[in-house]
LOTOR-314990 format. One line per 8 residues: number of its first residue (from 1); their letters; for each residue x negated, y negated, z negated of N, C-alpha, C, O. Coordinates in steps of 0.05 Angstrom, whole numbers. Atoms other than C-alpha are relative to their C-alpha. Last residue first. Example, Ala and Ser with C-alpha at 12.3 -4.5 7.8 and 13.67 -1.06 7.14 Angstrom:
<nodes>
2 = sa = 16/24/1/-273/21/-143/15/-22/-14/5/-44/-18 | -18/24/0/-246/90/-156/-18/-24/0/-39/-24/-13
</nodes>
This chain:
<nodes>
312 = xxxxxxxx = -16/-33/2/443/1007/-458/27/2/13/40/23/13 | -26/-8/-8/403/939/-444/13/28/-3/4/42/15 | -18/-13/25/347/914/-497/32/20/14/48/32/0 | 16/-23/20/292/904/-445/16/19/-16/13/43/-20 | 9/-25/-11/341/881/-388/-8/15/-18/0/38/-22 | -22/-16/9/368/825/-443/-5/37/16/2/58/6 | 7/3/25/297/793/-433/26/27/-8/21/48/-19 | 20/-23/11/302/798/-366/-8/9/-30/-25/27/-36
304 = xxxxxxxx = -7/-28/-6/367/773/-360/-29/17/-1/-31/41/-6 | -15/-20/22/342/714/-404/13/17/13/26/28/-5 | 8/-3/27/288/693/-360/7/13/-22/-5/28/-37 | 27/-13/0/314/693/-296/-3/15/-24/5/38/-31 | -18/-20/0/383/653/-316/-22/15/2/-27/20/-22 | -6/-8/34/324/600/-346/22/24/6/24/38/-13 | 22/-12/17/293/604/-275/5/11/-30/-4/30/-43 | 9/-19/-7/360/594/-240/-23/23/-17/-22/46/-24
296 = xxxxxxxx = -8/-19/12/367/542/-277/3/24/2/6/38/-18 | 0/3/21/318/498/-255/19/23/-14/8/39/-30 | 29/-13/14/318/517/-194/1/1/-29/3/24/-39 | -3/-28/0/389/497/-191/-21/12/-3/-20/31/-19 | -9/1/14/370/424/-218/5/42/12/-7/60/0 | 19/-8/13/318/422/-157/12/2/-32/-6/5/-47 | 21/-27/3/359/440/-106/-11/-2/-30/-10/18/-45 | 15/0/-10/415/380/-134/-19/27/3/-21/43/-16
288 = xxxxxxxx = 1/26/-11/473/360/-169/-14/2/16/-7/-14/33 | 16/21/17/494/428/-184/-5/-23/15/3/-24/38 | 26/21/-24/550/461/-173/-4/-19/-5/8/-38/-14 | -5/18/12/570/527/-217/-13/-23/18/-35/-22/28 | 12/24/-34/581/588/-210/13/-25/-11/33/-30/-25 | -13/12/-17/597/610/-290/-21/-5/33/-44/-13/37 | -14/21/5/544/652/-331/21/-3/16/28/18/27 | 22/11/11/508/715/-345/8/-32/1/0/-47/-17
280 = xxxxxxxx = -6/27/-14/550/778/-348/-5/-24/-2/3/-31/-24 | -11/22/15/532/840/-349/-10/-28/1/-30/-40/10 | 4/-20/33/522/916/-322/6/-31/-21/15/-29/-44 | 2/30/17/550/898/-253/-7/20/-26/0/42/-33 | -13/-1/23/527/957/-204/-10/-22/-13/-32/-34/-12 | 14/20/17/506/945/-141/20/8/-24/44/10/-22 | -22/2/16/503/999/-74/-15/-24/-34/-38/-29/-40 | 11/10/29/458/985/-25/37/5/-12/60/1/-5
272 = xxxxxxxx = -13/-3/16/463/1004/48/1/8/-21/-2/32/-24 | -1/-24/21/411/982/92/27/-1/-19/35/-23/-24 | -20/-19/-2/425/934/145/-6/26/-10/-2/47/2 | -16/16/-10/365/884/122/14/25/16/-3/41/25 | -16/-23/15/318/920/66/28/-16/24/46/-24/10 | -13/9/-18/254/878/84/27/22/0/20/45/5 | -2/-18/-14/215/888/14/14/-6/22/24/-27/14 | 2/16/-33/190/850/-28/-5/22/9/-24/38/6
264 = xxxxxxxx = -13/-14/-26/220/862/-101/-13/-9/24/-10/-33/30 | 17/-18/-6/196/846/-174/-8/16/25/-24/35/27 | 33/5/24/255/827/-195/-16/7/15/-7/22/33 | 8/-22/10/319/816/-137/-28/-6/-24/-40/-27/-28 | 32/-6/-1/350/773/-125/-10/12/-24/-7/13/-48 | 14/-13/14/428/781/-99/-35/-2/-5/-49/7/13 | 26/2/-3/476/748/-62/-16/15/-23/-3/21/-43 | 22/-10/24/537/767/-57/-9/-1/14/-6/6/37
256 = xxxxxxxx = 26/-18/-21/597/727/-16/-16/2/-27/-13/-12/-48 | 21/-9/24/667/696/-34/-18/18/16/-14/32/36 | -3/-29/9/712/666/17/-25/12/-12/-46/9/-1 | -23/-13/21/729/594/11/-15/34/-6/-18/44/-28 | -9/-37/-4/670/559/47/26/12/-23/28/5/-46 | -22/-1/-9/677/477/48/8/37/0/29/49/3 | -20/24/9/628/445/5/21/13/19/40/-2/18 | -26/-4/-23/579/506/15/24/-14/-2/43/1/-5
248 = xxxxxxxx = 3/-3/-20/509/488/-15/24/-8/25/26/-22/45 | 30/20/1/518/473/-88/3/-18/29/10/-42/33 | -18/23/-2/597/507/-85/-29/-31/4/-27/-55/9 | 20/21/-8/558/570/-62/3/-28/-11/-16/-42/-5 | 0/10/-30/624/607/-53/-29/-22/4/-32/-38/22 | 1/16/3/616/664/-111/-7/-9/31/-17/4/50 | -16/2/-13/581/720/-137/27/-27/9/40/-33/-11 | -20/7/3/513/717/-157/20/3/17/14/5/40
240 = xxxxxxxx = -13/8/-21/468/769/-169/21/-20/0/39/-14/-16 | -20/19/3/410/764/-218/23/15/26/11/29/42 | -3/28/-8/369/831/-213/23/-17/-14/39/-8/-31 | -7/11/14/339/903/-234/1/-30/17/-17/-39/32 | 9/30/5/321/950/-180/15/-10/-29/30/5/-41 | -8/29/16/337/1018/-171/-14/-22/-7/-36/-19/-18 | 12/11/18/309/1075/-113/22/-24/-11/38/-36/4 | -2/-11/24/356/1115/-72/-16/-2/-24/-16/14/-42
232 = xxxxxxxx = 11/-16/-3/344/1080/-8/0/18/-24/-21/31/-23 | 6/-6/-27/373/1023/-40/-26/24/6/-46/26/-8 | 19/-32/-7/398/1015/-111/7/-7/35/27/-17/47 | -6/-5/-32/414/948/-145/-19/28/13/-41/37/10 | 19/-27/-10/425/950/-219/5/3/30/25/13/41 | -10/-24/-13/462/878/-237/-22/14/0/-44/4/-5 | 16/-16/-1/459/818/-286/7/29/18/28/42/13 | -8/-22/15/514/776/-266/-24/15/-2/-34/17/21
224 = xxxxxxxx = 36/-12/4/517/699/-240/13/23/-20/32/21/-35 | 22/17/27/593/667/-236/-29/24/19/-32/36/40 | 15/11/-10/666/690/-189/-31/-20/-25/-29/-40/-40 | 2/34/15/707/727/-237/-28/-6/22/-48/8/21 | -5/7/29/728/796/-197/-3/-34/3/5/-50/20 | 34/19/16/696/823/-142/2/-7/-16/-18/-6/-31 | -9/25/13/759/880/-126/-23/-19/-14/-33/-14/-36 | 1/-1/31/731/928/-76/14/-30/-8/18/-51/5
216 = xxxxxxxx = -14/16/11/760/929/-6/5/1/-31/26/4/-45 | -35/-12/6/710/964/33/11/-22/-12/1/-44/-10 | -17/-21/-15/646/943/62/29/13/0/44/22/17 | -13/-17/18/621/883/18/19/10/23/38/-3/33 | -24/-5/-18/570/844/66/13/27/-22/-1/46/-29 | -7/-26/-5/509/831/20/27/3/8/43/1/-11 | -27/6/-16/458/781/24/20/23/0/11/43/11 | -16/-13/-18/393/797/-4/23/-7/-2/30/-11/-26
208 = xxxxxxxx = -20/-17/8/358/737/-42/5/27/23/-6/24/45 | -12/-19/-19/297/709/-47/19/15/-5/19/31/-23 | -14/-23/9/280/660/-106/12/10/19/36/2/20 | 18/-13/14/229/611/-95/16/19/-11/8/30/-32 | -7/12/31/268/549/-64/-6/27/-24/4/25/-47 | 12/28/3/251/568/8/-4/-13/-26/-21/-30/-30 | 22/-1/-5/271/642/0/-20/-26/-1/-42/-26/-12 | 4/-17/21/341/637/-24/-38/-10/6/-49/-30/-5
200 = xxxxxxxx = 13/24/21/351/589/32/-14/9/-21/-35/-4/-27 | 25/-2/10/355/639/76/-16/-20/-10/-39/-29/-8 | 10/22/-1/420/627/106/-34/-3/-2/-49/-15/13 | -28/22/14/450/700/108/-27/-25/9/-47/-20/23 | 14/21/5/425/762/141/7/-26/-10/31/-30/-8 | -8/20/-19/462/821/124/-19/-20/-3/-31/-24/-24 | 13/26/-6/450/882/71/6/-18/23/18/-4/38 | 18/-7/-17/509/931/74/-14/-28/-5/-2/-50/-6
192 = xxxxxxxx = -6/27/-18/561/939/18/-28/11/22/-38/33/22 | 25/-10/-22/575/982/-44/3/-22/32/22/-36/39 | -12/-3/-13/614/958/-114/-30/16/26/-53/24/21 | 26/1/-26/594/979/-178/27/-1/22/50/8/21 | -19/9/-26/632/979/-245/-27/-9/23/-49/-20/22 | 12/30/-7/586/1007/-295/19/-1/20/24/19/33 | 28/9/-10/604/1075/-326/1/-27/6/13/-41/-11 | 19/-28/11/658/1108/-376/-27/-2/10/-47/9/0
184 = xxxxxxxx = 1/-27/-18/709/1068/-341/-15/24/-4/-13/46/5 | -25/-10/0/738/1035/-407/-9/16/25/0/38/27 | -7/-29/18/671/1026/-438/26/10/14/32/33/7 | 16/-20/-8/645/994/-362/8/15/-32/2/39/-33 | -22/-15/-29/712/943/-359/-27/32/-4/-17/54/1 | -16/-13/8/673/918/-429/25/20/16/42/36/8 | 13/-14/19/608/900/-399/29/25/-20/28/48/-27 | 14/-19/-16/634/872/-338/-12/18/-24/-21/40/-16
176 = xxxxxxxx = 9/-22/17/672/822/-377/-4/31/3/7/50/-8 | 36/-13/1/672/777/-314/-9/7/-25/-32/1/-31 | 8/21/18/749/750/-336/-37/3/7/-54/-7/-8 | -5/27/-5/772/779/-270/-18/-21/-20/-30/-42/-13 | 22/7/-24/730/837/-281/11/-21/8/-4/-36/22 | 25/11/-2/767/843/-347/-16/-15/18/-28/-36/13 | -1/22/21/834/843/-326/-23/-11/-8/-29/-35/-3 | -3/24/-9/820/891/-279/5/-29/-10/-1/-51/1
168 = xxxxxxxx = 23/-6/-4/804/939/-334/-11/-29/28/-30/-45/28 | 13/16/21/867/925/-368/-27/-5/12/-39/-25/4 | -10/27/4/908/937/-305/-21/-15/-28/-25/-39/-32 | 11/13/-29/872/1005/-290/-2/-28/-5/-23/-40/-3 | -22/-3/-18/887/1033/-361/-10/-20/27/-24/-40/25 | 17/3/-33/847/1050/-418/21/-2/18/42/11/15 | -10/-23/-21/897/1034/-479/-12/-2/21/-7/-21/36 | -15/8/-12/864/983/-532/3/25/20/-16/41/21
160 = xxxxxxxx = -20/8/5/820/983/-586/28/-7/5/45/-18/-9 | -6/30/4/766/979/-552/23/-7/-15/32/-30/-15 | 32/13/-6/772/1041/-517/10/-28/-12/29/-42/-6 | -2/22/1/841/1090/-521/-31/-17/-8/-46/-3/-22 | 23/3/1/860/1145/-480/-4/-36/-10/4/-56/2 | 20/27/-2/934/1153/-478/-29/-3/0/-8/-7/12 | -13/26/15/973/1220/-472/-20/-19/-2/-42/-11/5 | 15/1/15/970/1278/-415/1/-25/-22/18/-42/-14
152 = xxxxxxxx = -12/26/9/1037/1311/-404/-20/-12/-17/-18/-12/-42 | 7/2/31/1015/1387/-383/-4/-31/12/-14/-38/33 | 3/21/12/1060/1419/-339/-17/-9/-22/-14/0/-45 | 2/3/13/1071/1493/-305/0/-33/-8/15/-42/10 | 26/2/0/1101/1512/-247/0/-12/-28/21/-19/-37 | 21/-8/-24/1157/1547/-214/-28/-17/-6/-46/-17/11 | 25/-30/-11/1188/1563/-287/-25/-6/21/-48/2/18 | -7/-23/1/1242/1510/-284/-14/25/1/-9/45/15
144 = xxxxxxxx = 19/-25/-15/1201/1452/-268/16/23/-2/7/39/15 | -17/-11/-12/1256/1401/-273/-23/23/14/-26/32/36 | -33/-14/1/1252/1381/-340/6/12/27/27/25/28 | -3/-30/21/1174/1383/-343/26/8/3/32/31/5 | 11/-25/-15/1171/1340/-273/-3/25/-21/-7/49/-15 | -16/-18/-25/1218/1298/-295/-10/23/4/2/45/6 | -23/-11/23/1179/1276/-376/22/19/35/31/42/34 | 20/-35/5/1116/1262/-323/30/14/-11/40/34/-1
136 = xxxxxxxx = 25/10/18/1165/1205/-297/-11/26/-6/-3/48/2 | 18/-28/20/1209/1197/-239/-21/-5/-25/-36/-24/-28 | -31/-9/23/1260/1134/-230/-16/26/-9/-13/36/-31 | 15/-4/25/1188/1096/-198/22/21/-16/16/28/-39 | -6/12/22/1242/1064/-152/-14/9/-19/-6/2/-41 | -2/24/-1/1238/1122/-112/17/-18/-13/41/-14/-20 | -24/-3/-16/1193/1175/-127/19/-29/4/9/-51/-3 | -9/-8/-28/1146/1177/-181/26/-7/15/47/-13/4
128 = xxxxxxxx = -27/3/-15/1120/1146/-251/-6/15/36/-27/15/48 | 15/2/-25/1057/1163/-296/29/-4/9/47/4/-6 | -6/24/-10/1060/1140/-361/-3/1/31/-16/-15/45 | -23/1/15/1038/1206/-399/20/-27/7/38/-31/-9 | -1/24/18/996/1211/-345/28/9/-16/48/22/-9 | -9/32/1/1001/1276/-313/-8/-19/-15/-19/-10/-35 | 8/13/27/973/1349/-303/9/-27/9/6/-34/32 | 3/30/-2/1013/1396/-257/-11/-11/-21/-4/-3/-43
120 = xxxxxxxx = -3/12/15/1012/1472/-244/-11/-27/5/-27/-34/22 | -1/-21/14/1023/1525/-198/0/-16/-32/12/-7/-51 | 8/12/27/1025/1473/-146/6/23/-20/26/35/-14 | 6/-23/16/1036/1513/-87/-11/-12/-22/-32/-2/-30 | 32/11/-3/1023/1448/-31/-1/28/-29/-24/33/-37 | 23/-10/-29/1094/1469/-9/-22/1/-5/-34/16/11 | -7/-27/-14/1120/1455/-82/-12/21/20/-23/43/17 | 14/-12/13/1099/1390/-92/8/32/-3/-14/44/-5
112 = xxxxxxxx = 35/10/5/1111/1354/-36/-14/22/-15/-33/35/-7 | 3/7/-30/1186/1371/-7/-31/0/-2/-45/7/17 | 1/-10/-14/1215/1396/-73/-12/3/24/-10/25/35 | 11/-21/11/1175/1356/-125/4/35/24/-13/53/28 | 26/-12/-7/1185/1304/-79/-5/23/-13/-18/38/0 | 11/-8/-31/1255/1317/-66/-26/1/1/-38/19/14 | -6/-39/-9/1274/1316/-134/-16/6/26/-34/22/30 | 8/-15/14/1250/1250/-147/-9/27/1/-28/42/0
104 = xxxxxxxx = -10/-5/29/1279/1210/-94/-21/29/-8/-31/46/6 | 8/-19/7/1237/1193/-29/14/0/-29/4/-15/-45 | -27/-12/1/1246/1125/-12/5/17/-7/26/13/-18 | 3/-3/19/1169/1119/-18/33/-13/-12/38/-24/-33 | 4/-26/23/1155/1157/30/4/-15/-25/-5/-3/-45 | -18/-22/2/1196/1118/81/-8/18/-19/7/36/-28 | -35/19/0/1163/1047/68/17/35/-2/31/40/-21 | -13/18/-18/1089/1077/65/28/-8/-7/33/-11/-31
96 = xxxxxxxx = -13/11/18/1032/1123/20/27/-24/17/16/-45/14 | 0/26/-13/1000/1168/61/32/-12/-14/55/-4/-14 | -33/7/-10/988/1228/13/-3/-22/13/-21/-35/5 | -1/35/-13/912/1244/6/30/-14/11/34/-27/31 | -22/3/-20/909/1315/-18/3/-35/-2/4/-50/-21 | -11/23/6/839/1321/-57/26/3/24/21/13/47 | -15/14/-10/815/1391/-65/12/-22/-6/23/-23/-27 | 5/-16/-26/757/1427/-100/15/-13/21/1/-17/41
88 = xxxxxxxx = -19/-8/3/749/1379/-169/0/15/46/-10/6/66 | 3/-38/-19/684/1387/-180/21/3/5/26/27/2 | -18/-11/18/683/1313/-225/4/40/6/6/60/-9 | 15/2/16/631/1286/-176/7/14/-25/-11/25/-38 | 18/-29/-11/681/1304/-123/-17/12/-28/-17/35/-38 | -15/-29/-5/728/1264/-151/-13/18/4/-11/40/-6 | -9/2/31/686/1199/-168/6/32/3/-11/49/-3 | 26/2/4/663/1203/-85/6/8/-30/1/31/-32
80 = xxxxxxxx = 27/-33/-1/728/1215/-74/-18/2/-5/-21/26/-12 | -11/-12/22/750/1150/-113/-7/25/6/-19/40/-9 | 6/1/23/703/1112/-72/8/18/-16/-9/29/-30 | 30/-9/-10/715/1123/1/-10/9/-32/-19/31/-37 | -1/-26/10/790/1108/-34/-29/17/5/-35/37/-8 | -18/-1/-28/775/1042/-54/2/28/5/-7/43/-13 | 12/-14/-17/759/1043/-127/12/4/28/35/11/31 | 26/-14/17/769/982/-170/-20/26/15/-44/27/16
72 = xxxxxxxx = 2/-28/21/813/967/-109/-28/-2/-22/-52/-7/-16 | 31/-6/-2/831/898/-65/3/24/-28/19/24/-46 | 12/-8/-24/902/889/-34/-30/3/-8/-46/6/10 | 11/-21/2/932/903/-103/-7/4/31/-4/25/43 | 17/-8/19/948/838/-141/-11/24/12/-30/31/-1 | 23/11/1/1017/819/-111/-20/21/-29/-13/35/-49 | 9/24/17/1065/860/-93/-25/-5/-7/-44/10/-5 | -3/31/-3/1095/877/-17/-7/-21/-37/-2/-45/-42
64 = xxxxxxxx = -25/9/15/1119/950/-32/-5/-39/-2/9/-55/-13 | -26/-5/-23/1062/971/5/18/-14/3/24/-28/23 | 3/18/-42/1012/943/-23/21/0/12/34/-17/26 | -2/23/0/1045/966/-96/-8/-20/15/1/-43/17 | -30/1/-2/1044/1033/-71/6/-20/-3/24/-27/13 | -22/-5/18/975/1037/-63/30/-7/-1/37/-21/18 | 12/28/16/945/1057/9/18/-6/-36/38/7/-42 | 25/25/-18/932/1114/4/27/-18/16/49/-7/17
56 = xxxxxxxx = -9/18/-18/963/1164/-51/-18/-22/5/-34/-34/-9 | 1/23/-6/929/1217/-90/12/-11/14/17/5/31 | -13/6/-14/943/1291/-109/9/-26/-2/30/-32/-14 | -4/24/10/879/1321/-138/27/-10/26/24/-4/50 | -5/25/-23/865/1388/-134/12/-23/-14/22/-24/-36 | 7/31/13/823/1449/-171/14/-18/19/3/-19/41 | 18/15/-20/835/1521/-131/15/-26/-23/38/-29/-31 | -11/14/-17/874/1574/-181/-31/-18/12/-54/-13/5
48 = xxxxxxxx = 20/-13/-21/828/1627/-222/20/-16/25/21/-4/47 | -20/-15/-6/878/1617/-285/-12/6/27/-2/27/37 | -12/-23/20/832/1584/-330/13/25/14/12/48/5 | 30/-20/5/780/1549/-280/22/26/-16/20/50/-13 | 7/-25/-29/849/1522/-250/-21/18/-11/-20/42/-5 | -18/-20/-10/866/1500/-317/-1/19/20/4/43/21 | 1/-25/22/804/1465/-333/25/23/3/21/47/1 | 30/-25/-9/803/1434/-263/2/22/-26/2/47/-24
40 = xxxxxxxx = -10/-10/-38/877/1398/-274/-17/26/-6/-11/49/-14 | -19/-15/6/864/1382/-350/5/17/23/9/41/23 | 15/-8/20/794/1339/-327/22/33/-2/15/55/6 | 13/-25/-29/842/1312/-276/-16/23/-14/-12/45/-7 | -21/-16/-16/885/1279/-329/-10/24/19/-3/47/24 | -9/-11/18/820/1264/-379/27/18/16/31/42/13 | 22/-24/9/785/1237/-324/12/17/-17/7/40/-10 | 2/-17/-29/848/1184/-304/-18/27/-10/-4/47/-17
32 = xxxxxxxx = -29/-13/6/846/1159/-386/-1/15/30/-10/38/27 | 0/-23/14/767/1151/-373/25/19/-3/26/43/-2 | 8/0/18/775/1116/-308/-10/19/-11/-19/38/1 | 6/-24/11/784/1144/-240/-10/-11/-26/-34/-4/-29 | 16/3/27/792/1065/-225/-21/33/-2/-46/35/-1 | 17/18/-10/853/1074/-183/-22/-4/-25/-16/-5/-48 | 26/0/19/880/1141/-208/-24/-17/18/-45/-9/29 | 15/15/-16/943/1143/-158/-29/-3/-9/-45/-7/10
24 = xxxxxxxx = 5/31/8/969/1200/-196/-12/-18/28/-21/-8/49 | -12/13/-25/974/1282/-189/-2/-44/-12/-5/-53/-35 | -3/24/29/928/1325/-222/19/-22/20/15/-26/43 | -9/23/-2/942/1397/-195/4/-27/-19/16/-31/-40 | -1/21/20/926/1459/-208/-3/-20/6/-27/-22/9 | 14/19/12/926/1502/-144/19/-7/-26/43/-1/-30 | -14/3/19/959/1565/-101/-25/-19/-16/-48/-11/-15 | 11/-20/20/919/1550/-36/13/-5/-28/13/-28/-37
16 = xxxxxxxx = 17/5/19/960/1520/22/-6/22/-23/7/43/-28 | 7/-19/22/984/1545/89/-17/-7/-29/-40/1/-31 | 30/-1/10/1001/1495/141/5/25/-23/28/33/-29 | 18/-26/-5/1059/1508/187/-24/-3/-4/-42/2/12 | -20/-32/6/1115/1468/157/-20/27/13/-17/51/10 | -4/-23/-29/1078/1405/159/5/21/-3/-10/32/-19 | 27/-8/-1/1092/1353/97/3/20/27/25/25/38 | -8/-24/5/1151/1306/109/-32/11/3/-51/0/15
8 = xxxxxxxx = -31/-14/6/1114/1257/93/15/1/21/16/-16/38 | -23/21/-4/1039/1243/106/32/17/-4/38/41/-2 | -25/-20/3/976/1290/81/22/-25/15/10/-46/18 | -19/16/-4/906/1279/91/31/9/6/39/28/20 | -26/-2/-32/870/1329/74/5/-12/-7/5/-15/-31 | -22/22/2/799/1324/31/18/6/25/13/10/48 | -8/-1/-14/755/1390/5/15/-25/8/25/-33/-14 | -27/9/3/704/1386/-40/13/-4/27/0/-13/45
</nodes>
């Protein structure tokens, strides 16, 4: 897979490959996202065009100064990674800022989508453009006139409810890690680098790894979570919590993972681990004392392994 970075006005002496085109921010790459791009690639396979995805970085609602979107379900390290995985051949990477996103309607289709030889477009049925959002998939059918095709994809629904970025975050706030994973189709995972931390873990019979979160995933509901931890390309089974310590750290604010592992001794210190949440095991919570967290610790122990046996 290919990735360019693109910024506005596009450059007048590049040459692109006539493509299918999914265009969106597709934080998440959910299922509803999969189904848009999904349309992209099957088209291109149809018509012998090049597969692309036409993303924006950073999101638009950073930009634009609102709350809720300095941390990502998928940052973008991430969403390529999703993308690729998908086969899609090209990602265009728009740089997302204050002047692009003045940009009326028309213009992008003229100024963006056009140049890049879009031959055809797949959308959300809810997807907005340009500025002020005043575009919608319904524009880009009225004002294709022939030079490219359209297909206007419609809801994807899980749970009873419309997959959608915002619902999904919703969850991981509530730490319903179990139900954010029907709406993405897999496990919400973030990735990070082992680090050395306090090493208390170890004194009080449960070793943890420490884990410095590399990008700007969204952590969610601070508590204890059953997770799949992979290093070196082997999986583990563990507790992890996420969370300021409140036992230990009477004054820390900023949230940190820890992680212990089952069954584990190993020295794994600036390795890079990825962690998937698969579900969710209590509140953080502070206790009166070491030996009251032991204590529970062991019974959190206990019943994630238990739930490990039966987990799908």
């Amino acid at each position: 897979m290919k990735t360019i970075q693109l910024s506005y006005p596009l450059p007048q002496d590049v040459e692109f490959s006539p493509c299918s085109v999914a265009v969106g921010y597709f934080d998440g790459v959910h299922l509803g996202h999969r189904r848009v791009i999904q349309q992209a690639i099957d088209t291109a396979i149809e018509r012998g065009w090049k597969s692309a995805v036409l993303t924006f970085d950073p999101h638009p609602r950073e930009v634009l100064g609102r709350t809720g979107y300095t941390r990502y379900l998928t940052p973008l390290e991430e969403k390529l990674e999703q993308l690729e995985k998908m086969g899609v051949d090209i990602v265009y990477v728009m740089k997302f800022d204050i002047p692009f996103s003045s940009v009326y309607p028309e213009d992008f289709i003229l100024e963006c989508l056009m140049p890049l030889q879009c031959r055809h477009v797949a959308a959300g049925f809810d997807y907005t453009f340009g500025y002020r959002g005043k575009g919608t998939a319904q524009t880009l059918l009225a004002m294709s006139e022939g030079r490219y095709g359209v297909n206007i994809v419609g809801p994807v629904n899980r749970l009873g409810e419309k997959v959608s970025s915002t619902v999904i975050r919703e969850y991981l706030h509530n730490g319903e890690v179990e139900q954010a994973r029907h709406l993405l189709g897999r496990p919400y995972k973030v990735k990070g680098v082992v680090v050395h931390g306090d090493k208390r873990g170890r004194t009080i019979g449960f070793p943890t790894a420490n884990v410095s979160v590399t990008l700007p995933y969204l952590l969610g509901k601070n508590g204890v979570y059953g997770v799949r931890f992979t290093v070196d390309g082997e999986s583990f089974n563990g507790l992890m919590n996420v969370g300021i310590k409140p036992t230990f750290e009477l004054e820390k604010k900023e949230k940190s993972l820890e992680v212990h592992l089952f069954d584990f001794d190993r020295t794994i210190y600036d390795k890079e681990v990825q962690i998937e949440f698969l579900f969710w095991v209590r509140d953080e919570q502070k206790f009166s004392g070491v030996e009251a967290l032991i204590a529970q610790i062991s019974k959190d122990v206990a019943s994630a392994k238990q739930k490990f046996l039966t987990f799908k």
